[in-house]
TIPA-134180 format. One record per residue (C-alpha): residue number from 0; residue in three letters; x, z, y. Coordinates in steps of 0.2 Angstrom, whole numbers, plus 5000, padded with zeros to 4 digits. Layout:
R   num   residuo     c1     c3     c2
R   NUM       ala      X      Z      Y
...
END
This chain:
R   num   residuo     c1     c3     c2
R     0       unk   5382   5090   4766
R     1       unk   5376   5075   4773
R     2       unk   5364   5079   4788
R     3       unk   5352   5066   4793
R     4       unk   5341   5061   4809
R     5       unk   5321   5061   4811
R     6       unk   5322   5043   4803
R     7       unk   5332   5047   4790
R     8       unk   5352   5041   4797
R     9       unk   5366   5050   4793
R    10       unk   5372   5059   4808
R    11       unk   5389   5060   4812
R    12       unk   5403   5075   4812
R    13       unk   5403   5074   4832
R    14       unk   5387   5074   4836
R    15       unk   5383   5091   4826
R    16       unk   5396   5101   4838
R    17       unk   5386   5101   4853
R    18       unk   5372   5092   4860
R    19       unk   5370   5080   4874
R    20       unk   5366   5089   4890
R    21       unk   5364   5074   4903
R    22       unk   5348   5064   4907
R    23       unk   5346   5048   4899
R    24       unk   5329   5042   4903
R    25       unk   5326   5045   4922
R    26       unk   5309   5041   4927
R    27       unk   5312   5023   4940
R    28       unk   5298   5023   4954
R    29       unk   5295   5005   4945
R    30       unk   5286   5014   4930
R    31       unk   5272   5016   4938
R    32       unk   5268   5000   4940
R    33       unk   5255   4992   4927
R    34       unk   5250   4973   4923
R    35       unk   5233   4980   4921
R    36       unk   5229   4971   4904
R    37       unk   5212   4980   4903
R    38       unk   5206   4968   4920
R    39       unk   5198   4952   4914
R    40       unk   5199   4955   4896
R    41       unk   5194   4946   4880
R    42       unk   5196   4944   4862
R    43       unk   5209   4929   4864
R    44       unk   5218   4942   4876
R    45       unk   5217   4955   4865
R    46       unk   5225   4949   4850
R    47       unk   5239   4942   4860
R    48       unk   5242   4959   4866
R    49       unk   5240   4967   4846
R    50       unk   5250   4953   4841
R    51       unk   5267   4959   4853
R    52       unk   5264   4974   4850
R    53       unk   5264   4971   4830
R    54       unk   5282   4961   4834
R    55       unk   5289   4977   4845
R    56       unk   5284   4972   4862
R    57       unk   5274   4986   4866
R    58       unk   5272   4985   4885
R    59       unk   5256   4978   4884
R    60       unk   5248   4989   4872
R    61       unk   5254   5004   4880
R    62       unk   5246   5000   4896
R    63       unk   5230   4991   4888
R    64       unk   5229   5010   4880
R    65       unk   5231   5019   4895
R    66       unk   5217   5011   4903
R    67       unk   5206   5011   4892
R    68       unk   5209   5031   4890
R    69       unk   5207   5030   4912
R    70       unk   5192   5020   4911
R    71       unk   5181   5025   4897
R    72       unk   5174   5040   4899
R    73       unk   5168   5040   4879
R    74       unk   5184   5037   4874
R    75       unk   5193   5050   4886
R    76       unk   5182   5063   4880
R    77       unk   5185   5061   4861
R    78       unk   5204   5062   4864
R    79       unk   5203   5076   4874
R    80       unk   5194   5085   4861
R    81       unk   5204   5080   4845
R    82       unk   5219   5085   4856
R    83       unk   5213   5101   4863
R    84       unk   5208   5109   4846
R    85       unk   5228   5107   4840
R    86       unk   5234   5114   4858
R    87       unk   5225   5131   4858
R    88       unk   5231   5136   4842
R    89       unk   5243   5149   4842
R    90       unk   5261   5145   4835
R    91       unk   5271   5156   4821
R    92       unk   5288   5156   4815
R    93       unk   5293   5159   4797
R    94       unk   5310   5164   4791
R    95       unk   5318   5153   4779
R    96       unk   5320   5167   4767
R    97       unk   5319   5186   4767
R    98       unk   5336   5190   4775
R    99       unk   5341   5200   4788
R   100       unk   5348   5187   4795
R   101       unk   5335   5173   4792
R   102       unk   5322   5185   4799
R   103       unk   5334   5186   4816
R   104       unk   5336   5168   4818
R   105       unk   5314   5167   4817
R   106       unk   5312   5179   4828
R   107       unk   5324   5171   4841
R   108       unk   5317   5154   4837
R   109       unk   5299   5162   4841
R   110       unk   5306   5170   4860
R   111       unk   5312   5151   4859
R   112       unk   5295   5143   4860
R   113       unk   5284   5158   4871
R   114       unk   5301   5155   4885
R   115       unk   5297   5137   4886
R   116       unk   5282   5139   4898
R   117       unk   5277   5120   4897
R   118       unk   5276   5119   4880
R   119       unk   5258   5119   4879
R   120       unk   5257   5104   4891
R   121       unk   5273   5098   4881
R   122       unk   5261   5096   4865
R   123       unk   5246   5088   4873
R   124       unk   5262   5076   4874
R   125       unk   5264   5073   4857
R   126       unk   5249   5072   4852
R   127       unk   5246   5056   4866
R   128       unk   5253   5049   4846
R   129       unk   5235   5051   4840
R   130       unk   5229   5037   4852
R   131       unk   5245   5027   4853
R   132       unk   5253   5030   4836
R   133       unk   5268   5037   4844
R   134       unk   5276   5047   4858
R   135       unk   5294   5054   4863
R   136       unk   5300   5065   4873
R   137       unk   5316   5069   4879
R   138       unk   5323   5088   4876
R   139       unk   5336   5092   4888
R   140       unk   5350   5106   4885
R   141       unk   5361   5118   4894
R   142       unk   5377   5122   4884
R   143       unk   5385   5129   4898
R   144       unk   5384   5148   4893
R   145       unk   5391   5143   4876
R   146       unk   5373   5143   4868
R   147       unk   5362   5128   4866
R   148       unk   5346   5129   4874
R   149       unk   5331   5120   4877
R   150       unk   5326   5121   4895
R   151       unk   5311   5109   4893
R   152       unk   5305   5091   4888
R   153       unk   5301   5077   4899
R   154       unk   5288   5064   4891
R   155       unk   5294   5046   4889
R   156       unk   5279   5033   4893
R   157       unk   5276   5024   4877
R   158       unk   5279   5006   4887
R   159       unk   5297   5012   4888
R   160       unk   5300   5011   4870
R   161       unk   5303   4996   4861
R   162       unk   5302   4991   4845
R   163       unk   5312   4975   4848
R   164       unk   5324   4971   4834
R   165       unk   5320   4985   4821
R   166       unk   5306   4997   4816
R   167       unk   5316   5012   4824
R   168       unk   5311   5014   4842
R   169       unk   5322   5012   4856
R   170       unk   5322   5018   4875
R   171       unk   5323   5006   4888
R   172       unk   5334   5011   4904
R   173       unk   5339   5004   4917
R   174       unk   5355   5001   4909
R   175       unk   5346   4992   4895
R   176       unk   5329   4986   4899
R   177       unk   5327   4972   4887
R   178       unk   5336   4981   4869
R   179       unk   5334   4998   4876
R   180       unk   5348   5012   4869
R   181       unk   5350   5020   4854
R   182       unk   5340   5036   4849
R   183       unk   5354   5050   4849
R   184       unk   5351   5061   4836
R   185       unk   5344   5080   4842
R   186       unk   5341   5072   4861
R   187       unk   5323   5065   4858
R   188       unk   5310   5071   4850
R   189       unk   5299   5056   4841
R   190       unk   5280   5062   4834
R   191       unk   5273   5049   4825
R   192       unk   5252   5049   4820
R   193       unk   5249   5043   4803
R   194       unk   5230   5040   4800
R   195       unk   5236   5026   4787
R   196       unk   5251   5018   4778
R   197       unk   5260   5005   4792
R   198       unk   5272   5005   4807
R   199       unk   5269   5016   4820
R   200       unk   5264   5003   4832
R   201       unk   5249   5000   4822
R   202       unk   5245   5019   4818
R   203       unk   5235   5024   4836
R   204       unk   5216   5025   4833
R   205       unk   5216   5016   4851
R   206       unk   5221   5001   4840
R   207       unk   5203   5005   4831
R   208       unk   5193   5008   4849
R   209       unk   5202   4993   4857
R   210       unk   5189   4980   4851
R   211       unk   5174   4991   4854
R   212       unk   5180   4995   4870
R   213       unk   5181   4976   4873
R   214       unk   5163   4973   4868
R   215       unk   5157   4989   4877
R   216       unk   5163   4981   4892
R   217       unk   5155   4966   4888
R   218       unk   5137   4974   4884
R   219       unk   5139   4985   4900
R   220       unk   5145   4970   4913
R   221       unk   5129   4961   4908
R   222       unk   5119   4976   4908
R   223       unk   5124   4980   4928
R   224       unk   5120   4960   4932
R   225       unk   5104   4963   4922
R   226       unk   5099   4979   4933
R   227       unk   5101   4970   4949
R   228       unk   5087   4958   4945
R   229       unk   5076   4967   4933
R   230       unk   5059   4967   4939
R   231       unk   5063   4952   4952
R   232       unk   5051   4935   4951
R   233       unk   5063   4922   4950
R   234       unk   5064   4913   4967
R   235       unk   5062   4895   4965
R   236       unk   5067   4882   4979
R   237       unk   5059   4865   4983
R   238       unk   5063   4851   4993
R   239       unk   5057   4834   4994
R   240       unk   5065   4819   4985
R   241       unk   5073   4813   5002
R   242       unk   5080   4830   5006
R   243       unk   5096   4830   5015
R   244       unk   5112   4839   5011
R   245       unk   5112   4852   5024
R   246       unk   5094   4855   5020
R   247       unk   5097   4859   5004
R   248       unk   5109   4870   5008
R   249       unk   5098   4880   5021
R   250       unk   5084   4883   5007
R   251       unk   5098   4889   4993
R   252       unk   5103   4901   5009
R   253       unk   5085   4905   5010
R   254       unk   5083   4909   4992
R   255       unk   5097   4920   4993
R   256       unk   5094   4930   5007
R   257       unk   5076   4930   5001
R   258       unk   5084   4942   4984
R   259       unk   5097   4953   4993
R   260       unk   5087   4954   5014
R   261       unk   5069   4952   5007
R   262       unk   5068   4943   5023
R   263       unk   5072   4924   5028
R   264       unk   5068   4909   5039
R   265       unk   5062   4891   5032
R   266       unk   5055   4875   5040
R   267       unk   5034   4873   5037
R   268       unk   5041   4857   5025
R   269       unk   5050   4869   5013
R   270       unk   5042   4879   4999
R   271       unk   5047   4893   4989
R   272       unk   5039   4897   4974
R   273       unk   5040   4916   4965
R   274       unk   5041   4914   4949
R   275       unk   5033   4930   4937
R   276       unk   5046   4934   4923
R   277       unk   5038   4936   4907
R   278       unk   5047   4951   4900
R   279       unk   5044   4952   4880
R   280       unk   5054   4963   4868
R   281       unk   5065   4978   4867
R   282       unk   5075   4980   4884
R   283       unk   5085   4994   4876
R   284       unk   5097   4980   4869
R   285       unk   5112   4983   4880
R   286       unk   5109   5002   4876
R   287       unk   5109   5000   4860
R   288       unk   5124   4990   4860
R   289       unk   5134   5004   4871
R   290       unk   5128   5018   4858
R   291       unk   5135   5008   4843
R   292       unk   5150   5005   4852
R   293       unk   5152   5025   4856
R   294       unk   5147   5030   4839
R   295       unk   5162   5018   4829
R   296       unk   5174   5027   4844
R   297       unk   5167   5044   4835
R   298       unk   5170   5040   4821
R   299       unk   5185   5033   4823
R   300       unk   5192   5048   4835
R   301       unk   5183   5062   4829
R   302       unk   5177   5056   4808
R   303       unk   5158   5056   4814
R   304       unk   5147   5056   4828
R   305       unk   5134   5072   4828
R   306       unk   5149   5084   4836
R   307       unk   5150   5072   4848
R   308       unk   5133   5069   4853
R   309       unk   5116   5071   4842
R   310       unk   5110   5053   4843
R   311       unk   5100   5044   4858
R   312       unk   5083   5053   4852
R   313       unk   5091   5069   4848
R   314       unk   5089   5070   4831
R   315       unk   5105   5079   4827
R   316       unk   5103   5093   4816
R   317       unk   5113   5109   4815
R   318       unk   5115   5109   4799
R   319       unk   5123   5090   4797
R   320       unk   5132   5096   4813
R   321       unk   5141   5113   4804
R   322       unk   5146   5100   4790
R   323       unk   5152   5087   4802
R   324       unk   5164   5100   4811
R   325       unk   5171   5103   4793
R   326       unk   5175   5085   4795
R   327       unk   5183   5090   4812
R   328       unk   5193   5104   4804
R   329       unk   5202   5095   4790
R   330       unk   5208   5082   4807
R   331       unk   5213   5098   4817
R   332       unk   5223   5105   4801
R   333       unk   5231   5089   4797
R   334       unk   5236   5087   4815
R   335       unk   5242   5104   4817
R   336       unk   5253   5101   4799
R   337       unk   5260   5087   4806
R   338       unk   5263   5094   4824
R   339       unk   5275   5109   4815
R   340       unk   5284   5097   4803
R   341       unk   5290   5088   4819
R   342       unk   5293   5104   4829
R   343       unk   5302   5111   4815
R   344       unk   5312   5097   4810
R   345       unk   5315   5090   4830
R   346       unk   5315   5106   4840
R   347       unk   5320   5120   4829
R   348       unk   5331   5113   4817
R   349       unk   5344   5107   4831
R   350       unk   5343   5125   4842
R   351       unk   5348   5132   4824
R   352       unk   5360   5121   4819
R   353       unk   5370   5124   4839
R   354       unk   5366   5141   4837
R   355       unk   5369   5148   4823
R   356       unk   5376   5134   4811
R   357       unk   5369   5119   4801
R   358       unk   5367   5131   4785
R   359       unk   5360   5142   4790
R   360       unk   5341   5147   4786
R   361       unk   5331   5134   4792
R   362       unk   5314   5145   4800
R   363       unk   5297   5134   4800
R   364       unk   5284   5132   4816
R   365       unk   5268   5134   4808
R   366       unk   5251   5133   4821
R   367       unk   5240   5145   4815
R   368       unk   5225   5138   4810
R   369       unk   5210   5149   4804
R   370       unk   5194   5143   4798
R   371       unk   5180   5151   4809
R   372       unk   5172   5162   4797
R   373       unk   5150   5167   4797
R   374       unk   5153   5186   4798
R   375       unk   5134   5186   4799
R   376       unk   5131   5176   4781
R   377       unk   5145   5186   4776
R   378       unk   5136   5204   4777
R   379       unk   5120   5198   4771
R   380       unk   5130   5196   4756
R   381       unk   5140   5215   4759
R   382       unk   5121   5222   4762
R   383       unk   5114   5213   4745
R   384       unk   5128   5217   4735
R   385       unk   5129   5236   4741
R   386       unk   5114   5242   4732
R   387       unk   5122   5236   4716
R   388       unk   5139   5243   4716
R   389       unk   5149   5256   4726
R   390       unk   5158   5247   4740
R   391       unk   5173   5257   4749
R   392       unk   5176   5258   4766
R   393       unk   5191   5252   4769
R   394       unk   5187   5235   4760
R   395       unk   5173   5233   4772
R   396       unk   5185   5239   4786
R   397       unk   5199   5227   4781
R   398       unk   5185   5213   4778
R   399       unk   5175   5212   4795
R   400       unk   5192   5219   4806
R   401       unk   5183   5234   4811
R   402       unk   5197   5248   4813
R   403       unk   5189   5264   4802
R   404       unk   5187   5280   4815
R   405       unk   5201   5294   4817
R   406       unk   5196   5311   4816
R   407       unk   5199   5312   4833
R   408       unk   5190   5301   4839
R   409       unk   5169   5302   4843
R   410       unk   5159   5293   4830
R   411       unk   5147   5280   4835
R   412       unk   5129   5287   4833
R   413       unk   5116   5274   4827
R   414       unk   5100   5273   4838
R   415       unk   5084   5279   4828
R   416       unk   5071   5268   4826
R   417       unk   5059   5277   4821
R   418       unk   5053   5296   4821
R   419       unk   5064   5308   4818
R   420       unk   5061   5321   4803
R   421       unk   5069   5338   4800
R   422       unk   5079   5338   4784
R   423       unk   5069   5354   4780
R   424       unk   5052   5345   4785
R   425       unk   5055   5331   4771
R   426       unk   5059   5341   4758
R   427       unk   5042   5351   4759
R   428       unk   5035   5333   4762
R   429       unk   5043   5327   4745
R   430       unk   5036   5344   4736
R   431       unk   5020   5343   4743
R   432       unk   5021   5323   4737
R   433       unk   5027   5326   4718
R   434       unk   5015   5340   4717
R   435       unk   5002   5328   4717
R   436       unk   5006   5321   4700
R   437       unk   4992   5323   4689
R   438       unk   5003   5325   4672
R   439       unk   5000   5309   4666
R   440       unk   5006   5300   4682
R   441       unk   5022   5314   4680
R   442       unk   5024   5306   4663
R   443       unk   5025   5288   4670
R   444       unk   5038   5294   4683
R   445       unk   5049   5303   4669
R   446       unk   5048   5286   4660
R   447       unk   5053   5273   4678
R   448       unk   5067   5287   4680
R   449       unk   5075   5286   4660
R   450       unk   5071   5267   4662
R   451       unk   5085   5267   4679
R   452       unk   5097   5277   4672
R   453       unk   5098   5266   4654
R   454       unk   5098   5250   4665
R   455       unk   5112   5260   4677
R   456       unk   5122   5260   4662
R   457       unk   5119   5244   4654
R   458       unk   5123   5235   4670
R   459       unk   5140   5244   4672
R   460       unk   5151   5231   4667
R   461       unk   5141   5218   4678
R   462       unk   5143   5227   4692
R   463       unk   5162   5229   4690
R   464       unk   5163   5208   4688
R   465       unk   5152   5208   4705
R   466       unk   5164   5219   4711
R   467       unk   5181   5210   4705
R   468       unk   5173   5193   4712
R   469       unk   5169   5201   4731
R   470       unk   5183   5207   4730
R   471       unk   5194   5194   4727
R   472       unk   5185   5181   4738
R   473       unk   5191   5174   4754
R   474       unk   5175   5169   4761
R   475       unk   5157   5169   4762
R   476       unk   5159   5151   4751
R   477       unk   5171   5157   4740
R   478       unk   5161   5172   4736
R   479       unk   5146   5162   4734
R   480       unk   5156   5153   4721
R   481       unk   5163   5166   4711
R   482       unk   5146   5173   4709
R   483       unk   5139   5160   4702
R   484       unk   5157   5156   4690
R   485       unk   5153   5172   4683
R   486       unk   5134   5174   4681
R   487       unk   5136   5165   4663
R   488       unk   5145   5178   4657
R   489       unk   5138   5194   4662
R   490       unk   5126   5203   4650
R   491       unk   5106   5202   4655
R   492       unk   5098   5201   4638
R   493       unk   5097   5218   4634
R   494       unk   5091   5223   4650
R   495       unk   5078   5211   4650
R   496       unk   5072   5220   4631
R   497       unk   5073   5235   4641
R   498       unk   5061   5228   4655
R   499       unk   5050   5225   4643
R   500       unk   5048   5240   4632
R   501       unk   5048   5248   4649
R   502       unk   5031   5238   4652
R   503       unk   5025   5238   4635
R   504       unk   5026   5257   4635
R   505       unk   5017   5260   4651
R   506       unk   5003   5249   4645
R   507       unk   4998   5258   4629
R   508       unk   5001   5273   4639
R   509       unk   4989   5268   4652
R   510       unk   4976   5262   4640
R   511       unk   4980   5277   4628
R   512       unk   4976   5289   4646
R   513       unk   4960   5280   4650
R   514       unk   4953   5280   4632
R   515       unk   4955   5297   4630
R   516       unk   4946   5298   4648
R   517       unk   4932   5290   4642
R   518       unk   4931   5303   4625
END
């Protein structure tokens, strides 16, 4: 059986015996330096810098996207919450089949990932993919107790990787700082972020944000020089025709100090003249540059903008804000699903193979995702649809996680809200209450209760289709759904006949009673 690598290479005999244990990628006190491509930049710049990174000279890039991630608070903030939603999830590890064996190597794998006590910073790692398009990290081993395991990753910056001479990456060392060394199978762990078909240097959503980011800074540069003299007369300088150079000089110092000292000296032969600006139009142009710039980062970050922020005039609405977070869950799901396929596949799939050998059951890191669920919408259904059929409890119980009480334990009593009557006192009140029926009133009485107890029977089978559909549904949605699937089929013809003999009757008897009054 032929094994092959994260990018699809056949891996060879030797390198499936044990895995490589040194440090290949040490951290040089020379990787923190930065060319600082963000200082000074423009669209000319810019495509330069996409163009080498489109050729596999990512340098640039990698550091253009850090900056921009250091510098714009917007941007930072979007990331952070993308990338915080797939963090706090809670990890799972399902067996490869339903062995004895497979179940072991899970449960192992699962000790395997709570041990590693940075892993959660190790996945905000990995998911630096989503701005960038990709990230590595390096997994070190210990083989020396005869067992492989994973004592932790070290991130990789993304300007260390090199797409050079061919679309699989490549680390540069110190070794090889130009081609950079091969990828060793099982040594590096590659998360790629695919929000479209292309290479991986051309996947980040930073490659979305870097133009807006560019004219945002544009918008805001001219903005700040725009603050400093808002509201300023212009200050106008003249000098006579014959003026000399060093006076000239004097009154442009004059004018200047004039704007920043509000204070200055000039001869009696010089004039300054304030000239009113004449403001007209909207000032909000730069803002309203900013806030467009910020919404297509939303949209591009996040798939909209109202989770983000509701508009400049707060005109975000709950309602198009709980269908946007929909928007938010499907990214958190698919970053999730493709956060465990390269766990799985990088991280697990190697510690098996060492471990326990390259056939055996293969487990699956899952993050546990889970839909946040309106309990409240869901039991205004429970409390509608319990009049109409018999509801157990331990559907409820199961439904809403509330544990049902032991017989040991003290029930919880419900606070009365309203005066409390003696059993004994109510039934005399009921007596007293249905002595009062005149005969004729007893007569429409008997004739509401046969009506209940014939609709009671015609609406059996409806109510065991209500049942089945609750029953069966996952959610308040679903339920909502399934309702609604079924209410063509369920029987309400000869209960509206009923409903209307019911009413018929009752008026023939009433005019039948009050005829014979009048007699």
């Amino acid at each position: 059986m032929t094994i092959l690598d994260q990018f699809g290479r056949p891996i060879e005999s030797r390198d499936l015996r044990k895995p490589e244990t040194g440090r290949l990628a040490i951290a040089q006190v020379r990787d923190r330096w930065s060319t600082y491509p963000s200082n000074g930049l423009t669209p000319v710049r810019l495509a330069q810098i996409l163009r080498a990174a489109d050729n596999g000279d990512v340098l640039r890039q990698a550091e253009l996207f850090e900056e921009m991630e250091e510098k714009d608070g917007h941007i930072f903030s979007q990331l952070q919450t993308r990338k915080l939603a797939v963090q706090g999830l809670e990890w799972d590890v399902a067996p490869g089949d339903e062995s004895a064996k497979a179940k072991e190597i899970a449960t192992d794998c699962e000790a395997l990932l709570e041990w590693l006590t940075d892993f959660d910073d190790n996945i905000l790692d990995m998911l630096d993919a989503i701005g960038k398009g990709y990230s590595m990290l390096e997994i070190l081993w210990d083989a020396s107790e005869g067992r492989a395991e994973i004592t932790g990753f070290e991130w990789i910056h993304p300007k260390k990787i090199t797409f050079w001479d061919s679309l699989t990456p490549r680390v540069l060392t110190e070794e090889e700082p130009v081609r950079g060394i091969d990828i060793q199978p099982f040594k590096w762990l590659y998360h790629r972020y695919k929000a479209r078909s292309g290479y991986d240097t051309r996947a980040g959503i930073m490659r979305v944000c870097a133009w807006m980011y560019l004219f945002k800074n544009y918008a805001v540069k001219d903005w700040v020089g725009f603050a400093e003299v808002f509201g300023k007369p212009m200050r106008l300088g003249k000098y006579d025709s014959g003026a000399s150079k060093e006076d000239k000089e004097a009154l442009a110092l004059a004018v200047r100090m004039l704007g920043s000292d509000a204070a200055g000296i000039i001869s009696k032969s010089t004039e300054i003249e304030f000239v009113e600006a004449k403001i007209s139009g909207s000032l909000n142009i730069y803002l309203s540059l900013t806030d467009f710039c910020d919404a297509q980062i939303s949209k591009a970050v996040l798939g909209q903008t109202l989770t983000s922020d509701s508009g400049s005039n707060g005109s975000g609405s709950y309602a198009l804000g709980n269908v946007h977070n929909e928007v938010r869950g499907d990214l958190t799901r698919a970053d999730a699903k493709a956060l465990g396929r390269t766990v799985t596949q990088q991280v697990i799939r190697p510690y098996v193979g060492f471990n326990y050998g390259w056939d055996a059951p293969m487990p699956k890191a899952i993050p546990v995702y889970e839909e946040p669920e309106d309990l409240e919408a869901v039991g205004r259904v429970y409390q509608v649809v319990s009049g109409l059929i018999d509801i157990s409890q331990e559907h409820v119980s199961e439904r809403f996680k509330i544990p049902l009480r032991k017989k040991t334990e003290t029930p919880v009593k419900q606070k009365a809200t309203g005066p409390i009557i003696d059993p004994s006192a109510a039934k005399h009140i009921l007596k007293q209450a249905q002595a009062r029926f005149t005969p004729d009133q007893q007569a429409l009485e008997d004739l509401a209760d046969r009506t209940v107890a014939e609709a009671a029977t015609m609406m059996a089978d409806n109510e065991q289709k209500i049942r089945q559909a609750l029953e069966a549904a996952q959610s308040y949605e679903d339920a909502v759904e399934r309702l609604l699937s079924i209410y063509p089929d369920m029987q309400v013809d000869d209960f509206s006949d009923l409903i209307a003999r019911m009413l018929l009757n009752t008026e023939l008897y009433g005019r039948s009673t009050v005829a014979h009054g009048e007699n």
